[in-house]
PQR file with spaces between the fields and no chain letter, atoms N, CA, C, O and H, PARSE charges and radii, in Angstrom:
ATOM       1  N    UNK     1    -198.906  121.318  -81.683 -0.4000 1.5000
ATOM       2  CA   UNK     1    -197.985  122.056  -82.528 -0.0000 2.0000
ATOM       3  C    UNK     1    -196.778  122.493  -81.712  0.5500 1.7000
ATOM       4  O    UNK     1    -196.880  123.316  -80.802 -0.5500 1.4000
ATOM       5  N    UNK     2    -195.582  121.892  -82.081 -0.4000 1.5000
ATOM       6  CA   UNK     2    -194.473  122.452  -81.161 -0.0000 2.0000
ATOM       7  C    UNK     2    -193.905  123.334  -80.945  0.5500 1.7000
ATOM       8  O    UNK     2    -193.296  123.747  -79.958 -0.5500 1.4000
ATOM       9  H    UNK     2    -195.500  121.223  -82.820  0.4000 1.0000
ATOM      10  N    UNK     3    -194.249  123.988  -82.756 -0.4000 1.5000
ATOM      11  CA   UNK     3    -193.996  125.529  -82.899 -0.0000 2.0000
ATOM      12  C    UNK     3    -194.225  126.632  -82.290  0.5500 1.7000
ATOM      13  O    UNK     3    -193.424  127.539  -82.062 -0.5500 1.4000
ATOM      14  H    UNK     3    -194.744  123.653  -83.558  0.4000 1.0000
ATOM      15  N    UNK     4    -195.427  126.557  -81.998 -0.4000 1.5000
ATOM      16  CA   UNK     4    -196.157  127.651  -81.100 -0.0000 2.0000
ATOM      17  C    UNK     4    -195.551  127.284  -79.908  0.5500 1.7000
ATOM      18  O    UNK     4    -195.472  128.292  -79.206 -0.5500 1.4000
ATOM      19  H    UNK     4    -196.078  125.821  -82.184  0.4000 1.0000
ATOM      20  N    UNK     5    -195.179  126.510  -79.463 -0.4000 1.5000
ATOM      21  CA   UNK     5    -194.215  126.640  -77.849 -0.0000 2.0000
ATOM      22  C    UNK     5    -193.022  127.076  -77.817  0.5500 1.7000
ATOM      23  O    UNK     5    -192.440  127.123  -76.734 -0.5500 1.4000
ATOM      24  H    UNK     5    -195.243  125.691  -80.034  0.4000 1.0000
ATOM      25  N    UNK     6    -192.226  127.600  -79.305 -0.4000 1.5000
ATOM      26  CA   UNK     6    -191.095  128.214  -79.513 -0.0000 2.0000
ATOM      27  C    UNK     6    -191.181  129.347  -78.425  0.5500 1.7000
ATOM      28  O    UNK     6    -192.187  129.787  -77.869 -0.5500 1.4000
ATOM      29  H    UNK     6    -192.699  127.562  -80.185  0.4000 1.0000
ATOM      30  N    UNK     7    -189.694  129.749  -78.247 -0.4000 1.5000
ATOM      31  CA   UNK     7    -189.817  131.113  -77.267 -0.0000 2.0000
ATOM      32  C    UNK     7    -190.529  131.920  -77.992  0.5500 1.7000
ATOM      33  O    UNK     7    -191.705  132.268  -77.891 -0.5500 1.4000
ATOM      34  H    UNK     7    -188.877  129.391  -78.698  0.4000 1.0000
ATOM      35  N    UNK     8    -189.567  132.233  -78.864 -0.4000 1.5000
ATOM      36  CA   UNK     8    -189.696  133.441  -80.096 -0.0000 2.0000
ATOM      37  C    UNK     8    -191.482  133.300  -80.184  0.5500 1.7000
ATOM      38  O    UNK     8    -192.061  134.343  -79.881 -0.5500 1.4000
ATOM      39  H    UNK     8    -188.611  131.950  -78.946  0.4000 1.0000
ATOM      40  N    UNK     9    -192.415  132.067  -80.585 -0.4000 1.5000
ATOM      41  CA   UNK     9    -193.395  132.597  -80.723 -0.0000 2.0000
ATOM      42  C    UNK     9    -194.183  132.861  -79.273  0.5500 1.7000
ATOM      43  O    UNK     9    -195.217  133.519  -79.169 -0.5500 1.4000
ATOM      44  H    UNK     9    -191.944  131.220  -80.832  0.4000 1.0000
ATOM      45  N    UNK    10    -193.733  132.446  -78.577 -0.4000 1.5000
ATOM      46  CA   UNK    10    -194.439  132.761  -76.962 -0.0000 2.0000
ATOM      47  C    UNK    10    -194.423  133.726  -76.369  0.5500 1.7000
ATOM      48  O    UNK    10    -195.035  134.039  -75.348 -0.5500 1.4000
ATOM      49  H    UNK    10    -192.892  131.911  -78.662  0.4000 1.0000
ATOM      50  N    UNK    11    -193.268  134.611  -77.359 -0.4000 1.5000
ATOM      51  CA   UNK    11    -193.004  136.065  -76.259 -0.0000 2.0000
ATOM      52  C    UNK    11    -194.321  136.886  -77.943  0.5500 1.7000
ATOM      53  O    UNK    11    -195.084  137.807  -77.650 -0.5500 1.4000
ATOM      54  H    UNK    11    -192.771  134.358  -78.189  0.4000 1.0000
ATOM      55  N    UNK    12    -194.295  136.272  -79.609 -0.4000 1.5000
ATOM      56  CA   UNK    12    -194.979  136.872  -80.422 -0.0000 2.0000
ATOM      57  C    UNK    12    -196.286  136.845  -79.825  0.5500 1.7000
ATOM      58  O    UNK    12    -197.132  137.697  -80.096 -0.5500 1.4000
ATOM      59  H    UNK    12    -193.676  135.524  -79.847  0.4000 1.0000
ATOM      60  N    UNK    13    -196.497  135.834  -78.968 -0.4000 1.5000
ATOM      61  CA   UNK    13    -198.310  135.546  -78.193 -0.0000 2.0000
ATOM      62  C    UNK    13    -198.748  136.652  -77.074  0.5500 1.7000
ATOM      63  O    UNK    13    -199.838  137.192  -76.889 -0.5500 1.4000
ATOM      64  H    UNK    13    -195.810  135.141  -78.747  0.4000 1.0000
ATOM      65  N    UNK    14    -197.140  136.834  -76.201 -0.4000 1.5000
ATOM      66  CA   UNK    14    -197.140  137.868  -75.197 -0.0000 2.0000
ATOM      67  C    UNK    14    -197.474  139.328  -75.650  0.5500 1.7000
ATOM      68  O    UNK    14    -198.106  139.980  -74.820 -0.5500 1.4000
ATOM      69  H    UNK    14    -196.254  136.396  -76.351  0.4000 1.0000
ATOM      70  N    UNK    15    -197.220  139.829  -76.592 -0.4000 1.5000
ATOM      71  CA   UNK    15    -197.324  140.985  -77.536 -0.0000 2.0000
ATOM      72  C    UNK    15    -198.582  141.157  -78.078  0.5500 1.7000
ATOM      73  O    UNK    15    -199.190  142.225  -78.149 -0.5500 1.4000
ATOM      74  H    UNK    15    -196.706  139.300  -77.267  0.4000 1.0000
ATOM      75  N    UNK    16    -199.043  139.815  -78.548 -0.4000 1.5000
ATOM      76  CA   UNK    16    -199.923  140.255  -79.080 -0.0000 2.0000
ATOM      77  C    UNK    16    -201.077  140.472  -78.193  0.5500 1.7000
ATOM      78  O    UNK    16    -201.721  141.423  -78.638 -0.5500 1.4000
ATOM      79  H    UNK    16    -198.549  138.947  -78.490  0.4000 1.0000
ATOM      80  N    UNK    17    -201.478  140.110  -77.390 -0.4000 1.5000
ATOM      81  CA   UNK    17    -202.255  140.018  -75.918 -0.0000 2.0000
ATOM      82  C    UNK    17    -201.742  141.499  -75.822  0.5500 1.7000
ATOM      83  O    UNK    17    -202.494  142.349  -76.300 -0.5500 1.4000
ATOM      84  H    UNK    17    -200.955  139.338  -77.029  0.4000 1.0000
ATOM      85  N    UNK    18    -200.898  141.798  -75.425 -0.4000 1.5000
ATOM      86  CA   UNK    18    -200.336  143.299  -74.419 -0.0000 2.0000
ATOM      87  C    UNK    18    -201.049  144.275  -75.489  0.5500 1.7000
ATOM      88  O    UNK    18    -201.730  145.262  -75.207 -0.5500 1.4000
ATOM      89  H    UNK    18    -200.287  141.108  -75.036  0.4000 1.0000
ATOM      90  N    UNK    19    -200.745  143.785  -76.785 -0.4000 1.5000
ATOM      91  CA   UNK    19    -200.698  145.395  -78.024 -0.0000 2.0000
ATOM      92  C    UNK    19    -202.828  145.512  -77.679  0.5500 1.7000
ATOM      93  O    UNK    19    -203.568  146.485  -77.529 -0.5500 1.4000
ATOM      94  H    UNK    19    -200.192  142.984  -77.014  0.4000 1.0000
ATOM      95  N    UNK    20    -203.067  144.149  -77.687 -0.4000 1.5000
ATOM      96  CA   UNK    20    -205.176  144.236  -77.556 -0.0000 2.0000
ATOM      97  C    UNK    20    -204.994  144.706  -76.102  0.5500 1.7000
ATOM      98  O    UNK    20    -205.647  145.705  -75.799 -0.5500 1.4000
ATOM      99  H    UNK    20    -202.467  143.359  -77.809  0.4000 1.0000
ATOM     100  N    UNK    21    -204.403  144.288  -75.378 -0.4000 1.5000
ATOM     101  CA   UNK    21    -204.974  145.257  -73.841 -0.0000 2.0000
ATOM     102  C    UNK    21    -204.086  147.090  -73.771  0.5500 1.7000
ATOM     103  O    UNK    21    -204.026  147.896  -72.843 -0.5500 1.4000
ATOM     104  H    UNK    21    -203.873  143.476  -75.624  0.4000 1.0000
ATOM     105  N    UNK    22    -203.600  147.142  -75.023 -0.4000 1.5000
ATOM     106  CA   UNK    22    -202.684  148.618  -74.524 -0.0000 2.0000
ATOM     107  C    UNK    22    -203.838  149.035  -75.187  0.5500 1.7000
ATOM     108  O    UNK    22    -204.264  150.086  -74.709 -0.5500 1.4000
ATOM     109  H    UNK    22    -203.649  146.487  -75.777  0.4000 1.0000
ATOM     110  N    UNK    23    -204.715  148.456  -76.414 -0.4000 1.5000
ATOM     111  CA   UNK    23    -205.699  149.278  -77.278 -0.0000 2.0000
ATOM     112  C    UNK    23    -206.696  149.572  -76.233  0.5500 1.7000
ATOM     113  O    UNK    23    -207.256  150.659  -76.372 -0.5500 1.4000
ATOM     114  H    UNK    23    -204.369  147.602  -76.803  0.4000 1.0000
ATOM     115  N    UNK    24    -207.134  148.688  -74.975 -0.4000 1.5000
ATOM     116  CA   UNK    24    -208.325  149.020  -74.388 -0.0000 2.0000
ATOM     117  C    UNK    24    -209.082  148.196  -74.770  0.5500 1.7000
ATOM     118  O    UNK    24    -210.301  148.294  -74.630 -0.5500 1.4000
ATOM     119  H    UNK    24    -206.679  147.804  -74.862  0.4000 1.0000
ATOM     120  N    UNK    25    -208.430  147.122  -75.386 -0.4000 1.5000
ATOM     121  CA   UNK    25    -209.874  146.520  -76.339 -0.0000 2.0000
ATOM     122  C    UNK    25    -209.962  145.308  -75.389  0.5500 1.7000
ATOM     123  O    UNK    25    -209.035  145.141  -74.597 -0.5500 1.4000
ATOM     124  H    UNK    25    -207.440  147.042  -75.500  0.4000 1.0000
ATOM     125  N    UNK    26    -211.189  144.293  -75.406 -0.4000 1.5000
ATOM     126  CA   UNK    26    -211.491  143.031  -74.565 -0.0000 2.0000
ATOM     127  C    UNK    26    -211.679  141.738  -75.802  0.5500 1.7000
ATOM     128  O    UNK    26    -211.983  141.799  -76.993 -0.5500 1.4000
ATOM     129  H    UNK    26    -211.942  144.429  -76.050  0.4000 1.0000
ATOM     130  N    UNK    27    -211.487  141.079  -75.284 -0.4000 1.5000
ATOM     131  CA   UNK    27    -211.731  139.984  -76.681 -0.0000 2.0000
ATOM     132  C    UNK    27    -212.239  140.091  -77.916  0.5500 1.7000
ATOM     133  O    UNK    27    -211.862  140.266  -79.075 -0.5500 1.4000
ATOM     134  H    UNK    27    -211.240  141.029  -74.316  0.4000 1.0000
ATOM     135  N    UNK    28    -213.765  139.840  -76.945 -0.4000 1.5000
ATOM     136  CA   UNK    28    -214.922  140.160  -77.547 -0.0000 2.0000
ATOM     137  C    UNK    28    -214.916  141.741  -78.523  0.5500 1.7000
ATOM     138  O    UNK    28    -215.305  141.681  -79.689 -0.5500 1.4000
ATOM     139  H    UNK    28    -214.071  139.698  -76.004  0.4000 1.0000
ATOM     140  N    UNK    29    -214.541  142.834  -78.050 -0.4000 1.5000
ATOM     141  CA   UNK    29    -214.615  143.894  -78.857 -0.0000 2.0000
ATOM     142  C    UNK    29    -213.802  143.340  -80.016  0.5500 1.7000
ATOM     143  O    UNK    29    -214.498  143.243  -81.026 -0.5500 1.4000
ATOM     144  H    UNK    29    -214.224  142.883  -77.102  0.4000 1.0000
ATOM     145  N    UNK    30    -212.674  142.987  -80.165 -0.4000 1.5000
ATOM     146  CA   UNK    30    -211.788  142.744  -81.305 -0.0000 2.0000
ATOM     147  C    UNK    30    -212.842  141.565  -82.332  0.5500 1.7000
ATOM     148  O    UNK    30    -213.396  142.003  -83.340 -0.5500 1.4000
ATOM     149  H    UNK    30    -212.108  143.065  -79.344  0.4000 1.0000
ATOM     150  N    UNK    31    -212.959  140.497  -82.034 -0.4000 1.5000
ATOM     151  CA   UNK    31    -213.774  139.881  -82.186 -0.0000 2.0000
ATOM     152  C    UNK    31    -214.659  140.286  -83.244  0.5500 1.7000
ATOM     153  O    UNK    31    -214.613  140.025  -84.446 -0.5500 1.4000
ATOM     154  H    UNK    31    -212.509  140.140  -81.215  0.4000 1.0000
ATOM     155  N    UNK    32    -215.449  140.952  -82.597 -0.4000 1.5000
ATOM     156  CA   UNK    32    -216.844  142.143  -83.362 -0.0000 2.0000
ATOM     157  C    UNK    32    -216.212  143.339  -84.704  0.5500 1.7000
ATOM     158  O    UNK    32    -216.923  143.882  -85.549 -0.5500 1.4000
ATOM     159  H    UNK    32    -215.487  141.164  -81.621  0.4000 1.0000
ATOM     160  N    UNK    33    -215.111  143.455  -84.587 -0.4000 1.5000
ATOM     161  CA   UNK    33    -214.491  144.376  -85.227 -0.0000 2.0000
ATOM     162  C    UNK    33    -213.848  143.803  -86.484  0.5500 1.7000
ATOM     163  O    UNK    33    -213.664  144.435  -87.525 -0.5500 1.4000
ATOM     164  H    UNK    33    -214.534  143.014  -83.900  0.4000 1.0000
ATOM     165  N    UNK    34    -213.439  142.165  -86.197 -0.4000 1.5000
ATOM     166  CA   UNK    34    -213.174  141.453  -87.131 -0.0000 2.0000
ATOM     167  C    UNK    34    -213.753  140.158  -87.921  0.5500 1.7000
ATOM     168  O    UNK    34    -213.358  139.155  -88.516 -0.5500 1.4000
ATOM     169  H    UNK    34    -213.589  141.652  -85.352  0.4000 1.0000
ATOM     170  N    UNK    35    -215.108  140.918  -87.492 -0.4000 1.5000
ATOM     171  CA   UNK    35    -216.565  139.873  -87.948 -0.0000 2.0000
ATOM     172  C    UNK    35    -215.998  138.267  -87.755  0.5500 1.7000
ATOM     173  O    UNK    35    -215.782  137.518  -88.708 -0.5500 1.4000
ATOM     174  H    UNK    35    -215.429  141.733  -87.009  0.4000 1.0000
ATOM     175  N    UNK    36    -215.781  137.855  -86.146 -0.4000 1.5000
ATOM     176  CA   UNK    36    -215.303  137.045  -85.759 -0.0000 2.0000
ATOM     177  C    UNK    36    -215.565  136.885  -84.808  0.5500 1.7000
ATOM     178  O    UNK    36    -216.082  137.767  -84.122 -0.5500 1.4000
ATOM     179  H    UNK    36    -215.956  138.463  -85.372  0.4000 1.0000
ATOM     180  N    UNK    37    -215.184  135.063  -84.155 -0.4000 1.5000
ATOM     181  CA   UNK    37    -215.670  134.838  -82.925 -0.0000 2.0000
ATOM     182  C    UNK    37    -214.567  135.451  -81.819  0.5500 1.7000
ATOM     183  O    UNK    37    -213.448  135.924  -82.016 -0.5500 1.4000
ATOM     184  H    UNK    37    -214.764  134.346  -84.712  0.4000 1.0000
ATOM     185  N    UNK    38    -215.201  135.288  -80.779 -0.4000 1.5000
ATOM     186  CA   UNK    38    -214.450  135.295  -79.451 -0.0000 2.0000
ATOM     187  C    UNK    38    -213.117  134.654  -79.471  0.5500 1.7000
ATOM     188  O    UNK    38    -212.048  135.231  -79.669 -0.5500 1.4000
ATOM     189  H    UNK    38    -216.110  134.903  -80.618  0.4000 1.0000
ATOM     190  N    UNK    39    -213.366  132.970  -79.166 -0.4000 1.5000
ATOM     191  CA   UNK    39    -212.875  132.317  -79.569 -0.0000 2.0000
ATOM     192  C    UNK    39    -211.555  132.410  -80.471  0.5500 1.7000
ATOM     193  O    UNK    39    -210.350  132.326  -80.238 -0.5500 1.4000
ATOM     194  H    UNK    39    -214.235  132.501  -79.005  0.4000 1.0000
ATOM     195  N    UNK    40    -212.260  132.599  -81.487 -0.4000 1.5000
ATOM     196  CA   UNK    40    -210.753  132.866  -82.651 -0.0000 2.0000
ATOM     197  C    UNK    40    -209.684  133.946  -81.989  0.5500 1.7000
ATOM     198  O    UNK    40    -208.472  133.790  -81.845 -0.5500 1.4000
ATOM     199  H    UNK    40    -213.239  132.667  -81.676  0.4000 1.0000
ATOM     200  N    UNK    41    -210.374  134.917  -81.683 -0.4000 1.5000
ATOM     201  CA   UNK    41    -209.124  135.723  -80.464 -0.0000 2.0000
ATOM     202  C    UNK    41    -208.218  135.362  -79.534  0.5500 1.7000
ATOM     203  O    UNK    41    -207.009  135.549  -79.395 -0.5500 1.4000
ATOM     204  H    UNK    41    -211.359  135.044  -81.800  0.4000 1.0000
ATOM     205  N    UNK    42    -209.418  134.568  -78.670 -0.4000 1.5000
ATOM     206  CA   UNK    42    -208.593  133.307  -77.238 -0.0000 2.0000
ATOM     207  C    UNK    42    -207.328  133.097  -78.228  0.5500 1.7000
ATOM     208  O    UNK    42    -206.318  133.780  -78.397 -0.5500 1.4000
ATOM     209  H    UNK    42    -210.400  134.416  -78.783  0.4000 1.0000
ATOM     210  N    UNK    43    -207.864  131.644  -78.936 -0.4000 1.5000
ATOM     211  CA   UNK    43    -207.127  130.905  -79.674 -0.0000 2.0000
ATOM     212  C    UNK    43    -205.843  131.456  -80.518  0.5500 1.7000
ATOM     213  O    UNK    43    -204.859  130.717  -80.562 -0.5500 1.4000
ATOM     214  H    UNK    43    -208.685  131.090  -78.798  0.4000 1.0000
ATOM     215  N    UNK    44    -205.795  132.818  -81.245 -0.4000 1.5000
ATOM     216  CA   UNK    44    -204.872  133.459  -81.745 -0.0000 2.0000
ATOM     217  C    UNK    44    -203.818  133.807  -80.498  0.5500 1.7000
ATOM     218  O    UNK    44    -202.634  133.471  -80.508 -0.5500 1.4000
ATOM     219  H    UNK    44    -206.594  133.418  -81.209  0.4000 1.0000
ATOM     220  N    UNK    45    -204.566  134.647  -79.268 -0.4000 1.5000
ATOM     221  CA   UNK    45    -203.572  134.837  -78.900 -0.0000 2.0000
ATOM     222  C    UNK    45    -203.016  133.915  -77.551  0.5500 1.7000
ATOM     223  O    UNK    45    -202.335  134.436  -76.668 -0.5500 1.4000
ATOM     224  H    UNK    45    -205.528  134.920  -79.260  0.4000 1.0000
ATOM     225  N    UNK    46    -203.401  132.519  -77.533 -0.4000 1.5000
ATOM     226  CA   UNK    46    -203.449  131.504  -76.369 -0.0000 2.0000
ATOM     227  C    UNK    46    -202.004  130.553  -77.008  0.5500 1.7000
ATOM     228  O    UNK    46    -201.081  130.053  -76.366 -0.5500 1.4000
ATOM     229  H    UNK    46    -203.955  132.096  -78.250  0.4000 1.0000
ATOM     230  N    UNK    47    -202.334  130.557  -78.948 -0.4000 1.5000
ATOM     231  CA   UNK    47    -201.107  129.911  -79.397 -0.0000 2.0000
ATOM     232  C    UNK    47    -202.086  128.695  -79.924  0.5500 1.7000
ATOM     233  O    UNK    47    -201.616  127.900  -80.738 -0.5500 1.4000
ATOM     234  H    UNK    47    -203.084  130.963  -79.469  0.4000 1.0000
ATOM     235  N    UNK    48    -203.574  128.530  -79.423 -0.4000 1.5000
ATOM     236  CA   UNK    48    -204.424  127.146  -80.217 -0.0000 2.0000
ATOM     237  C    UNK    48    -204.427  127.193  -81.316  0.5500 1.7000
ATOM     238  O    UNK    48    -204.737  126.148  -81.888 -0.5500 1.4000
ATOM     239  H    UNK    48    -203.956  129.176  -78.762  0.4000 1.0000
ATOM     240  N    UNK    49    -204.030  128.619  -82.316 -0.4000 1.5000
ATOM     241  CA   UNK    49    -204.217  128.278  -83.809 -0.0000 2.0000
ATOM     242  C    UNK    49    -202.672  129.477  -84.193  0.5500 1.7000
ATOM     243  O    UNK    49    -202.359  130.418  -83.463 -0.5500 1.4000
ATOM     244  H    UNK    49    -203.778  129.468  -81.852  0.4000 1.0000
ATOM     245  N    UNK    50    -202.142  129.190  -85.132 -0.4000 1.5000
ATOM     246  CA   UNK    50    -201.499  129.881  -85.517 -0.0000 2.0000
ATOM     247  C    UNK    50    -202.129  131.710  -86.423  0.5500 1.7000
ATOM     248  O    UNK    50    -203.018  131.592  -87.266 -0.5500 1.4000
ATOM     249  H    UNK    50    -202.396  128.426  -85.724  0.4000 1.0000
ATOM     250  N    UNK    51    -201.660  132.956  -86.169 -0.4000 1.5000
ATOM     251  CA   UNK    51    -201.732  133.761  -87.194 -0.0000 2.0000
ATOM     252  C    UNK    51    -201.234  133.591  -88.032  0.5500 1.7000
ATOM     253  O    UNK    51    -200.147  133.078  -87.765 -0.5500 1.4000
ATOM     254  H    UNK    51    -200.937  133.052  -85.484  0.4000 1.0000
ATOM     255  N    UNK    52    -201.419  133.761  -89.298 -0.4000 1.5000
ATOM     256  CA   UNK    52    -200.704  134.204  -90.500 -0.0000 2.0000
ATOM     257  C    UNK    52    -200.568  135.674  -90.835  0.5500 1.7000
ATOM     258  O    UNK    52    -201.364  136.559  -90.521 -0.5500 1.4000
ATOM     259  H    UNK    52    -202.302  134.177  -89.514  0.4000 1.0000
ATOM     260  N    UNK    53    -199.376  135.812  -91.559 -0.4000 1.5000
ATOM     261  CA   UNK    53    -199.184  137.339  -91.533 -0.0000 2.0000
ATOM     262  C    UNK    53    -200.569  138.091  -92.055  0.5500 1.7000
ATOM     263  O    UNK    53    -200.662  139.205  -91.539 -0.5500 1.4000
ATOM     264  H    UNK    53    -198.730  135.093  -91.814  0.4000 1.0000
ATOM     265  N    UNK    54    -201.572  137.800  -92.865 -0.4000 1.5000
ATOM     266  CA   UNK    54    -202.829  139.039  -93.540 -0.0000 2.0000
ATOM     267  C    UNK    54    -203.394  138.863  -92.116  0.5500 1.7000
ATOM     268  O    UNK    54    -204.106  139.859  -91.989 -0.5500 1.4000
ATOM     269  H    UNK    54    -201.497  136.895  -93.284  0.4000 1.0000
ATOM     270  N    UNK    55    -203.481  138.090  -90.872 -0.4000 1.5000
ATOM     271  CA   UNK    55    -204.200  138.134  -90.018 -0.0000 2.0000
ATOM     272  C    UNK    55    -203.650  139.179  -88.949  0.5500 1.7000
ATOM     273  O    UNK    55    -204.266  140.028  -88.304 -0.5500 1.4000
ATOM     274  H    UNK    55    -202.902  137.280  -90.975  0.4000 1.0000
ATOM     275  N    UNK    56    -202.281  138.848  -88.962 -0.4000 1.5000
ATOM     276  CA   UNK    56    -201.323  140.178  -87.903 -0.0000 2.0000
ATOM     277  C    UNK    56    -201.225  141.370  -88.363  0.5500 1.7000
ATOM     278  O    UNK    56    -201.413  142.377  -87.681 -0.5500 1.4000
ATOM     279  H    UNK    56    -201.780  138.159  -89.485  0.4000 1.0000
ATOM     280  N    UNK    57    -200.927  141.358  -89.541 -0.4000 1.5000
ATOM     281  CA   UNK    57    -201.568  143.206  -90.692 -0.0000 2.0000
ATOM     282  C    UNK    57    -203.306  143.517  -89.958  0.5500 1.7000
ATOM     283  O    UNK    57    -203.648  144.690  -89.806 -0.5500 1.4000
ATOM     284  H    UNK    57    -200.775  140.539  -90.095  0.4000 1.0000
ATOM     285  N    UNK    58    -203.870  142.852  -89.725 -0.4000 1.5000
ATOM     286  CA   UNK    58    -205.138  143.237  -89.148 -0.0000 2.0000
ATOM     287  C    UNK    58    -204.649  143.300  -88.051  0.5500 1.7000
ATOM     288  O    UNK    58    -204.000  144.336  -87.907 -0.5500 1.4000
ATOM     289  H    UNK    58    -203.592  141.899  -89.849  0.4000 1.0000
ATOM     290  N    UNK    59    -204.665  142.571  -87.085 -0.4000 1.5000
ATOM     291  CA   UNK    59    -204.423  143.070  -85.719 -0.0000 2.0000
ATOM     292  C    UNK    59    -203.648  144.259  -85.494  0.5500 1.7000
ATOM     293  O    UNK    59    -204.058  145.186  -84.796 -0.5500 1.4000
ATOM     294  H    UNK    59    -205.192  141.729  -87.202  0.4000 1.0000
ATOM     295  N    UNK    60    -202.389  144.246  -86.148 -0.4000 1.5000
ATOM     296  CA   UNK    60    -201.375  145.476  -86.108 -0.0000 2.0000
ATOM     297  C    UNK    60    -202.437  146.656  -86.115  0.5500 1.7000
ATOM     298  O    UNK    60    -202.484  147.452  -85.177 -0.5500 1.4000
ATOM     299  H    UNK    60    -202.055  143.493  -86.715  0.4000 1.0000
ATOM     300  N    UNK    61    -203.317  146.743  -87.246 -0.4000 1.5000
ATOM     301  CA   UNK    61    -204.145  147.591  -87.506 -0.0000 2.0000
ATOM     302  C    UNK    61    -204.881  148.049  -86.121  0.5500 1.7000
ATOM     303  O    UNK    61    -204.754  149.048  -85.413 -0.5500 1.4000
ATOM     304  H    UNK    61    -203.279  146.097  -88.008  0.4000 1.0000
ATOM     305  N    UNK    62    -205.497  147.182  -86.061 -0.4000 1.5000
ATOM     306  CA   UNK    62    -206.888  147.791  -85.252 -0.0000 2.0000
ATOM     307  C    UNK    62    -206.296  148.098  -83.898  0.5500 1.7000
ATOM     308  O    UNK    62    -206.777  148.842  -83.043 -0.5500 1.4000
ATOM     309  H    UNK    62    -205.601  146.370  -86.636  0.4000 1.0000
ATOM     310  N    UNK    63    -204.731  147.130  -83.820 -0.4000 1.5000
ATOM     311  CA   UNK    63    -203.887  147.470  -81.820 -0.0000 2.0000
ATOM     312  C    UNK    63    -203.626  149.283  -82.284  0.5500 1.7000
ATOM     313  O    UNK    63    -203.408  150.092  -81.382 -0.5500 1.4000
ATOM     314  H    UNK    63    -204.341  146.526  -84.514  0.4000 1.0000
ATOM     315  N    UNK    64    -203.685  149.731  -83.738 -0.4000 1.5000
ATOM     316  CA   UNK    64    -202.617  150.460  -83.796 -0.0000 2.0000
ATOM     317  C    UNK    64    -201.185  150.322  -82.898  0.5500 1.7000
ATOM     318  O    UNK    64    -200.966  150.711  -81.751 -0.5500 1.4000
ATOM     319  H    UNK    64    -203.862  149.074  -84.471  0.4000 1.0000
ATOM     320  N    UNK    65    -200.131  149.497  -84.023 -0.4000 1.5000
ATOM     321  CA   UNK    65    -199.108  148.893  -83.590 -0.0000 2.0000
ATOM     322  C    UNK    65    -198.248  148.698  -85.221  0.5500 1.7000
ATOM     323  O    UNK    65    -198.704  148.048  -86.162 -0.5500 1.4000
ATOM     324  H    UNK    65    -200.308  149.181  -84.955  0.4000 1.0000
ATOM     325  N    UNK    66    -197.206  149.288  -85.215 -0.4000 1.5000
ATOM     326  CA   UNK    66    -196.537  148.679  -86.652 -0.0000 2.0000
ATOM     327  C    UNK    66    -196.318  146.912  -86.260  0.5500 1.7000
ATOM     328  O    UNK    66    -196.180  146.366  -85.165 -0.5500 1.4000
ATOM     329  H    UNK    66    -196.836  149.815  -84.451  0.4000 1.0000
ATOM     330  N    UNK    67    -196.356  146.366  -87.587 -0.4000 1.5000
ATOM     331  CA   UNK    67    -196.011  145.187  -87.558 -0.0000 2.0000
ATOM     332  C    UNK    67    -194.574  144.688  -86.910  0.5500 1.7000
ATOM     333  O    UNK    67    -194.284  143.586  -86.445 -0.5500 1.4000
ATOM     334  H    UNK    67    -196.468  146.809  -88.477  0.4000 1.0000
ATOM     335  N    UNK    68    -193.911  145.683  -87.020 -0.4000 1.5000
ATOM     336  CA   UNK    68    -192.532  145.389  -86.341 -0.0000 2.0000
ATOM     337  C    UNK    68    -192.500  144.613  -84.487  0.5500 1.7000
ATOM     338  O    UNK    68    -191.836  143.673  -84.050 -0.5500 1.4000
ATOM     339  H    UNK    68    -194.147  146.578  -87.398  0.4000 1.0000
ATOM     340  N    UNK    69    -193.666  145.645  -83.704 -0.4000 1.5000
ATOM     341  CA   UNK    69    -193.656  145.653  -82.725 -0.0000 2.0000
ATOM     342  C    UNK    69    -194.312  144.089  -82.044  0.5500 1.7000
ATOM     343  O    UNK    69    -194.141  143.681  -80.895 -0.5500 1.4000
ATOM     344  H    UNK    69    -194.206  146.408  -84.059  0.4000 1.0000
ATOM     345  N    UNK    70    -195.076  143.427  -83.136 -0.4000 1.5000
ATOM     346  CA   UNK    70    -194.699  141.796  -82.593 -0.0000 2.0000
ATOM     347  C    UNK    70    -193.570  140.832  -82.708  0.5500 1.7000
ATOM     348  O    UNK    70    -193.282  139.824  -82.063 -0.5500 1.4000
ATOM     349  H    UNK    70    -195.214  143.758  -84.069  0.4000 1.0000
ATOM     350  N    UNK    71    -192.954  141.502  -83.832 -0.4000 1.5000
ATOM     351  CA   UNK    71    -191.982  140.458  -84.359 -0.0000 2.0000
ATOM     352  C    UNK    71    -190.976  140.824  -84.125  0.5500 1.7000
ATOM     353  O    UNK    71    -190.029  140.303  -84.716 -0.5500 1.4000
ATOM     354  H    UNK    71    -193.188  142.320  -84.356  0.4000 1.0000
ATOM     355  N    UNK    72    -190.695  142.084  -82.974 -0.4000 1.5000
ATOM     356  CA   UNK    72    -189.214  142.169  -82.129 -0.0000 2.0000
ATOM     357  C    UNK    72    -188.890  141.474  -81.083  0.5500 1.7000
ATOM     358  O    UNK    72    -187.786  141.625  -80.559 -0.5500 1.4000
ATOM     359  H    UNK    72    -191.464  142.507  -82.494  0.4000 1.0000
């Protein structure tokens, strides 16, 4: 996917990684919280699968993070 190698989404991948480690949280905890694998975390925030926005409204959530703060 070439998309996901966009800047714009590489620095949205950088954020989203930073907002799960500013929470304290480890993969795996997020993971468990979103009756989900490990994996699907890696992969969300590695760029192997794309988010869609109902998936970043969750993350926003649980980083406690407005949605703004990935998509600046």
């Amino acid at each position: 996917m070439k998309s996901t190698r966009a800047p714009a989404y590489r620095r949205f991948l950088t954020r989203l990684r930073s907002a799960r480690e500013d929470a304290g949280l480890t993969q795996v905890q997020v993971a468990r919280q979103l009756s989900r694998t490990q994996a699907f975390v890696s992969k969300s925030e590695s760029g192997d699968r794309r988010v869609d926005v109902i998936e970043l409204k969750t993350f926003a959530r649980l980083y406690r993070k407005p949605v703004s703060y990935f998509l600046g």
